[in-house]
C-alpha positions in Angstrom: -20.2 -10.5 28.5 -19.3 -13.7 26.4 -16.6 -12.8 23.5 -17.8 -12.7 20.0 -17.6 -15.9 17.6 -15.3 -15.3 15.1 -16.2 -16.8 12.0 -13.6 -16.9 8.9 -14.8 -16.2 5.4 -12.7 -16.5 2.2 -14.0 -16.6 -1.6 -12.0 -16.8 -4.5 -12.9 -14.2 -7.5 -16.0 -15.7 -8.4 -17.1 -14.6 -4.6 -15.3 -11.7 -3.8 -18.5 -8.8 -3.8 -20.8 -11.6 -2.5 -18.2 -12.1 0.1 -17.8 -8.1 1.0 -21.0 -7.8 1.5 -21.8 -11.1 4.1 -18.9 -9.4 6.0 -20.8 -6.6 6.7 -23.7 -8.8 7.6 -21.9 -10.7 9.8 -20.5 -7.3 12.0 -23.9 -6.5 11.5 -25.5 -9.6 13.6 -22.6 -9.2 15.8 -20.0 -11.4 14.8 -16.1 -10.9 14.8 -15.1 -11.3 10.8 -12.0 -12.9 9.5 -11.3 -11.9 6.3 -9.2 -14.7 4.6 -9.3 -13.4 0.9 -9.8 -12.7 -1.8 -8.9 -9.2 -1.7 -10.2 -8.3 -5.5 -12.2 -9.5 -8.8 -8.9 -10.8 -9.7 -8.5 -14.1 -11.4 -7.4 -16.6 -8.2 -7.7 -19.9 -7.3 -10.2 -21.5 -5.0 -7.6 -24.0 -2.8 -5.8 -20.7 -1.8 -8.7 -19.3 0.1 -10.2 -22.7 1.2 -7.5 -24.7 3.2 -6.6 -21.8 5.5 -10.5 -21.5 6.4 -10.8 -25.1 6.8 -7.3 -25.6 9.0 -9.2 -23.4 11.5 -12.2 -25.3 11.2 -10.5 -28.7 11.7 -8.2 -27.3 14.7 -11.1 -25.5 16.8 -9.7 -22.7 15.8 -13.2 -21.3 14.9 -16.8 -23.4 15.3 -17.9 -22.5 12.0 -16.8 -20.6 8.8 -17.8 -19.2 5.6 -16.4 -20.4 1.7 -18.1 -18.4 -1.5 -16.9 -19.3 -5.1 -18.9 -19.4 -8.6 -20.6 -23.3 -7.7 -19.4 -23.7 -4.1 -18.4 -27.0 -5.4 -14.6 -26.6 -5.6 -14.3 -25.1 -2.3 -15.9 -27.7 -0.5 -14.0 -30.5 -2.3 -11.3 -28.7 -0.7 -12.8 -28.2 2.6 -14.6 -31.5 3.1 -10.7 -33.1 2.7 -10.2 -31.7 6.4 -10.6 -33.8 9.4 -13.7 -32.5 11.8 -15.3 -29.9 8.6 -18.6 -30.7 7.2 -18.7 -28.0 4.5 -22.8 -27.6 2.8 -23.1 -26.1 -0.5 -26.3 -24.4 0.3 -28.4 -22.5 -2.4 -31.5 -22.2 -0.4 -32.5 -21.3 2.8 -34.5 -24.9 3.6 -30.9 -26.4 2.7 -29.4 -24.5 4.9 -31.9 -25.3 7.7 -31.2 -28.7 7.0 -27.6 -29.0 6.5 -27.8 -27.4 10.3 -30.1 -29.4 11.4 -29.3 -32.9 10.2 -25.8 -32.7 9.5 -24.2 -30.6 12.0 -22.4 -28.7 8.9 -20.0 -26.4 10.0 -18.8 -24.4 6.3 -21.3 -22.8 4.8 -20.5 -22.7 1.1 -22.3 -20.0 -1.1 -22.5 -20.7 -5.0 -22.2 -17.1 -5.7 -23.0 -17.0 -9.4 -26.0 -18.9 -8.6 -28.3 -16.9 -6.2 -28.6 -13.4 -5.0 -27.1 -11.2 -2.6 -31.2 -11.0 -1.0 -30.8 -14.9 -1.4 -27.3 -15.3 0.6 -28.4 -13.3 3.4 -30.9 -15.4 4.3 -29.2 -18.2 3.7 -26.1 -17.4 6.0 -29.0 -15.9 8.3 -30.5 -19.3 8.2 -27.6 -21.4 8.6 -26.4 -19.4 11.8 -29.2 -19.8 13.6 -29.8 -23.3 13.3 -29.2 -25.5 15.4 -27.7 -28.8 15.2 -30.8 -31.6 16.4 -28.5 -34.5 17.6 -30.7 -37.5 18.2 -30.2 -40.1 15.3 -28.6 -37.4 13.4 -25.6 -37.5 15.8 -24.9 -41.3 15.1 -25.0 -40.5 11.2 -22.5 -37.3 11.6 -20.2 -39.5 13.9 -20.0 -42.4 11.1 -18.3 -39.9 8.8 -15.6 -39.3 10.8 -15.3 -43.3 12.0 -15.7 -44.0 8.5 -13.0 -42.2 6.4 -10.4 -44.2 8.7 -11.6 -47.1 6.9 -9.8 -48.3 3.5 
């Protein structure tokens, strides 16, 4: 029997119940869950939760990870900084599919004041099970590694 993925997921305050409850979708499907914070509603700060997720992203740690704050957008600044992590703010499930698809994203970053719990289920349901196409969509993600090299 093949081990489990283990997929990280962290969320600052913003995403902390959205969070809690992907987690138990996640064990649901079958996947081993890191929890990487938040712990609480508590005012926190989104770089706290992101770089640890996206260090194991970057180092192979873990194939692909989960970031939830209020717009998504801070933690994928944050993400997106690290060498190897495509990190998709995704607020639909076609995005998702896409961001997959086309752009081999592995972060999937939930704007959690912008769409529903019913909504980010199916969204993270999405995004796992979609695969990556390759084809001229490989050359495209490839450039974005050769590319940030460049001044």
């Amino acid at each position: 029997m093949a081990p489990r993925e283990r997929i990280p997921i962290a969320a600052d305050h913003a995403g902390y119940e959205m969070k809690e409850k992907l987690e138990r979708v996640l064990e649901e499907l079958g996947y081993d869950v890191e929890d990487l914070g938040a712990n609480s509603t508590d005012s926190s700060d989104y770089p706290d939760f992101a770089h640890p997720l996206a260090k194991e992203i970057s180092s192979g740690e873990a194939k692909r990870g989960v970031l939830l704050c209020g717009t998504g957008l801070g933690m994928s600044y944050v993400a997106n900084r690290y060498p190897g992590v495509r990190a998709a703010v995704v607020w639909s499930r076609d995005v998702a599919e896409l961001s997959r698809r086309h752009n081999d994203a592995n972060v999937l970053v939930l704007p959690s004041r912008c769409i529903s719990d019913d909504e980010s289920v199916a969204i993270l349901k999405a995004f796992l099970d979609t695969p990556f196409e390759g084809g001229r969509h490989e050359r495209r993600v490839a450039k974005i590694e050769r590319d940030a090299e460049m001044p």
